[in-house]
C-alpha positions in Angstrom: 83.3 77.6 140.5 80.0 76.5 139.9 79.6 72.4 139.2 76.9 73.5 136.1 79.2 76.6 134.9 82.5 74.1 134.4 79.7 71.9 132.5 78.3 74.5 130.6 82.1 75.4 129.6 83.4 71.9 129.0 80.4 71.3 126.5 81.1 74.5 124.8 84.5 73.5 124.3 83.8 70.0 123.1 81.2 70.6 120.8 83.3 73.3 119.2 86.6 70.6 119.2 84.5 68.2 117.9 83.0 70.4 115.1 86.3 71.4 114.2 87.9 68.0 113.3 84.4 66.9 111.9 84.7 69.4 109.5 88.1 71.4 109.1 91.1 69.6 109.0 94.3 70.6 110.5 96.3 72.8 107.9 98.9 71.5 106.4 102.3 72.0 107.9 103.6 74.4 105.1 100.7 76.6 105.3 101.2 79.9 106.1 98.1 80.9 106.8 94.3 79.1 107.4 91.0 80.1 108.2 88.0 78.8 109.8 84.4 79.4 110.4 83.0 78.9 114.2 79.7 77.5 114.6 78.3 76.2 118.0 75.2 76.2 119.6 75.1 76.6 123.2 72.2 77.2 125.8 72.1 80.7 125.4 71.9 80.7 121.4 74.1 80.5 118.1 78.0 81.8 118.4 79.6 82.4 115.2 83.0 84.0 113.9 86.2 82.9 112.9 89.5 81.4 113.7 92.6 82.6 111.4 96.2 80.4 112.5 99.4 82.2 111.3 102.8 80.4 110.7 105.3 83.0 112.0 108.3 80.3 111.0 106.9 81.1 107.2 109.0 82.8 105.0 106.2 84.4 102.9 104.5 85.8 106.0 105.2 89.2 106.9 102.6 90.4 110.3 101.7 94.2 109.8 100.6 96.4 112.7 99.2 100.1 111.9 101.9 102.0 112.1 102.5 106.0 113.5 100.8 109.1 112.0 102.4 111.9 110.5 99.1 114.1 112.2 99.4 117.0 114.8 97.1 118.5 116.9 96.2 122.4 117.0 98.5 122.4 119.7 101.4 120.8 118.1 101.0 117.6 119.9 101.4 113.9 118.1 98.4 112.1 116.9 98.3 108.5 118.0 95.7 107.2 115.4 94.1 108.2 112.5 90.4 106.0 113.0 90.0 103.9 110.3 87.8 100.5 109.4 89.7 97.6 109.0 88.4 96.6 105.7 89.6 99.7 104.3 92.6 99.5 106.1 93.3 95.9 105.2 92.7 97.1 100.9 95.1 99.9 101.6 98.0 98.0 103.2 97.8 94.9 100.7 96.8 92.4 103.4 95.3 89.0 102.6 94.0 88.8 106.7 93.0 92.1 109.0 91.5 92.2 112.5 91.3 95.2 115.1 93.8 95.6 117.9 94.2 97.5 120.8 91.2 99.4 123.0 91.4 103.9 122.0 90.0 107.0 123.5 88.0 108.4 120.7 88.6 112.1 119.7 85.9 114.2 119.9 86.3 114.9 115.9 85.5 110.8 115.8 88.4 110.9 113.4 91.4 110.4 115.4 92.2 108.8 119.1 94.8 107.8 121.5 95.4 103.9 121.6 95.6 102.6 124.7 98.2 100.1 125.9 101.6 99.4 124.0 101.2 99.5 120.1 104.6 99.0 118.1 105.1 98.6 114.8 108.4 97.2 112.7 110.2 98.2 115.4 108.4 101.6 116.1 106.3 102.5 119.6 103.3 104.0 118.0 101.8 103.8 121.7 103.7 103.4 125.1 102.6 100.9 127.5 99.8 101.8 130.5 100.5 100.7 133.6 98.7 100.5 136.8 99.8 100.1 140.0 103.2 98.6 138.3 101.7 96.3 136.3 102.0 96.6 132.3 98.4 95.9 130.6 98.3 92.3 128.9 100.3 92.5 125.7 101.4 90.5 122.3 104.7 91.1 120.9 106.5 89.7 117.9 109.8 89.7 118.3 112.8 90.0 115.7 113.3 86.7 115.3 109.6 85.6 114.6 108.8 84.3 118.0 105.8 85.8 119.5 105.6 86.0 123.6 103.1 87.5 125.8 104.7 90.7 127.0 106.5 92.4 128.4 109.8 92.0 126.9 113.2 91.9 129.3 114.8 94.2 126.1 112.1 96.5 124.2 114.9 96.8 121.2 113.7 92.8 120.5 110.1 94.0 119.8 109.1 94.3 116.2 105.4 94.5 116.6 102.9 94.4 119.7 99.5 94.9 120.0 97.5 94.7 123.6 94.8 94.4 126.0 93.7 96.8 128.3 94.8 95.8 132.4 93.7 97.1 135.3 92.4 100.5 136.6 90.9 102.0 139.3 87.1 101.1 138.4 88.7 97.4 138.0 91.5 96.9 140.0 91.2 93.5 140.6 90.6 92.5 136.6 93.0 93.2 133.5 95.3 89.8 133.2 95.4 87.7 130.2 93.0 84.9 128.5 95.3 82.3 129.2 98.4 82.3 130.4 101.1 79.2 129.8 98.2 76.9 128.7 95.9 78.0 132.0 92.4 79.2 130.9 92.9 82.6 133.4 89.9 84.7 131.8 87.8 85.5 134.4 90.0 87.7 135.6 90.7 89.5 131.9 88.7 92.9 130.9 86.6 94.2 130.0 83.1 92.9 131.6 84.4 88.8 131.7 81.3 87.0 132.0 78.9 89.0 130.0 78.6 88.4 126.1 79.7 90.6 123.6 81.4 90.4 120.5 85.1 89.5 120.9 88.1 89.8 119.3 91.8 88.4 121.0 95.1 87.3 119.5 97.3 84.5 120.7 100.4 82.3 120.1 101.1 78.7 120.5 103.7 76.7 123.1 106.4 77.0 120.4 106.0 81.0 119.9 105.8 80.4 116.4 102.3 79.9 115.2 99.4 82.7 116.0 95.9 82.2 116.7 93.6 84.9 116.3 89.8 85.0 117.1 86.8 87.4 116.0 83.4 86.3 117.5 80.4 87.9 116.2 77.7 88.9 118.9 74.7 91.2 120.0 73.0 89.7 117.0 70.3 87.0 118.3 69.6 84.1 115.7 73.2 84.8 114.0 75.6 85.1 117.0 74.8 86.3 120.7 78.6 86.8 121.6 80.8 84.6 124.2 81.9 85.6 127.5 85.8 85.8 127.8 86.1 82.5 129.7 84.3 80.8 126.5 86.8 83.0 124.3 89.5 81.6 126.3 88.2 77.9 125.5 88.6 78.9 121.9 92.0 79.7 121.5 92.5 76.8 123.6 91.0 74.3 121.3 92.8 75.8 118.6 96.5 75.7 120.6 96.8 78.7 122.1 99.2 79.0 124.8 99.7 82.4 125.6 96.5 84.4 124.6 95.2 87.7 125.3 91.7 90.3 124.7 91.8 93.2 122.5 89.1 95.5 121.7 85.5 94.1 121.2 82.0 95.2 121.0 81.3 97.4 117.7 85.1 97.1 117.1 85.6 93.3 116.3 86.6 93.1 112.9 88.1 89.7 111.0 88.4 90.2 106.7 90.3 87.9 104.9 90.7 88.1 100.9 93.4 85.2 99.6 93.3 87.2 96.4 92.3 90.8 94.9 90.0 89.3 92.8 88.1 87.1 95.2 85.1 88.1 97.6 86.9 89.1 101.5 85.6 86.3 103.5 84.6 88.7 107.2 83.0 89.3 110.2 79.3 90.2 110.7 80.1 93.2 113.1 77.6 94.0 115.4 76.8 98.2 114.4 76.4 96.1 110.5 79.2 98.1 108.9 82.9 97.7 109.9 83.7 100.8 112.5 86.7 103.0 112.3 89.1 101.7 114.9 92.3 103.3 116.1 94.9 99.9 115.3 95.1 96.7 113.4 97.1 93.7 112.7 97.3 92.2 109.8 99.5 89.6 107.7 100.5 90.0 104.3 102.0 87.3 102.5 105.2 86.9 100.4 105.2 85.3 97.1 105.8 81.9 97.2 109.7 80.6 96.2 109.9 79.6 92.7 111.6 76.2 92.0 115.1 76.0 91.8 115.8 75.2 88.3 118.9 73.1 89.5 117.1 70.8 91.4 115.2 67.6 90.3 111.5 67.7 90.6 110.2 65.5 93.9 108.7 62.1 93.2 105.0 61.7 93.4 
């Protein structure tokens, strides 16, 4: 690789690191879920976004992937996907954080699609995997037991929820792996178009399996955000723990709203078409509430 390209990364991902712990401190241990803003200037201009961490271990989190229509064709045939925009989506399903998910093949209505890649959610295939040339296309799956792995999974019955990237295909057979995979920054070999910048959105999941790391960056937008390329993306989740990380639809489609309560503002995304586009899937976390006290039990010392 180029000497000046590893430099241009390695600043990108120290000024960002440094920013971080400047200005947003760890979350707490208990937290179920945290937020933060990204806000780094490199060579080519202003990248901006943000980072949402999810504690799978929590009790009060429950993750939420858009689940199967009830929709026919003319013909009689199942309907993948309804298009809808994830804000909307996220006020209908009760969610306090929403991003998109997997690439689609719009319909030529522009209301419905076919997701592509393996979609499942609680436990139901919404969308079978794509393969090519034997090899699944990079996926995230929740498992029963709250672990998440990047896929695929020895026993499909442990899946509760997966969401994925799209692989290869025969105008790129040699691209379509993961971001990163087991801590290795592998994304210049991910899809689609690595090294360009564009809006991005990917999902990934921490050494332990139990903490997610999801990423929207804003882009196309010079002066607010011109987009990262998927290496840079990769340096994200990275500096944020990522282990295991992978690239889901981008562009027009990157969506990030979060709202910790009805009645505040949704803290979101600038996406690049300035309105949130209907997309095929989503994931999402809702959250449980918290435990009341045991009544039993003496109050903790402060």
């Amino acid at each position: 690789m180029d000497p000046r390209r590893i430099a241009l990364i390695s600043f990108f991902a120290f000024v960002y690191v440094a920013a971080c712990r400047a200005v947003h401190p760890a979350p707490a241990p208990d937290e179920a879920i945290s937020i933060k803003p990204v806000e780094v200037r490199t060579d080519a201009g202003p990248v901006r976004g943000y980072v949402a961490t999810v504690d799978l271990a929590s009790p009060r989190v429950e993750v939420v992937v858009t689940g199967p229509t009830r929709w026919s064709d003319d013909e009689g045939r199942p309907i993948e996907a309804v298009l809808e925009p994830t804000d909307g989506w996220a006020r209908r399903l009760d969610v306090v954080f929403a991003m998109n998910a997997n690439f689609y093949n719009e319909s030529a209505d522009k209301r419905t699609a076919d997701i592509v890649g393996l979609a499942v959610s609680d436990g139901q295939v919404v969308s079978p995997a794509r393969t090519y040339a034997g090899v699944d296309d990079p996926s995230l799956l929740i498992l029963h037991d709250r672990r998440a792995i990047l896929g695929p999974a020895n026993d499909a019955g442990q899946v509760r929820h997966a969401v994925s990237g799209v692989g290869a295909s025969d105008g790129a057979p040699d691209l379509g792996g993961p971001l990163i995979r087991d801590g290795q920054n592998v994304a210049a070999h991910a899809r689609v178009v690595p090294l360009e910048r564009h809006p991005r959105t990917a999902i990934g999941v921490d050494q332990t399996g139990r903490r997610l790391i999801a990423v929207v960056i804003d882009g196309r937008q010079p002066g607010w955000s011109v987009g990262v390329t998927l290496p840079e993306l990769a340096d994200l989740m990275l500096a944020h723990g990522a282990h295991n990380a992978i690239n889901l639809d981008g562009g027009g489609s990157s969506s990030f709203v979060y709202r910790a309560h009805p009645d505040q503002p949704a803290v979101t995304n600038r996406p690049s078409d300035g309105y949130f586009r209907p997309v095929a899937n989503h994931l999402g976390v809702r959250l449980r509430p918290a435990p009341s006290p045991d009544p039993k039990q003496p109050p903790t010392p402060r």
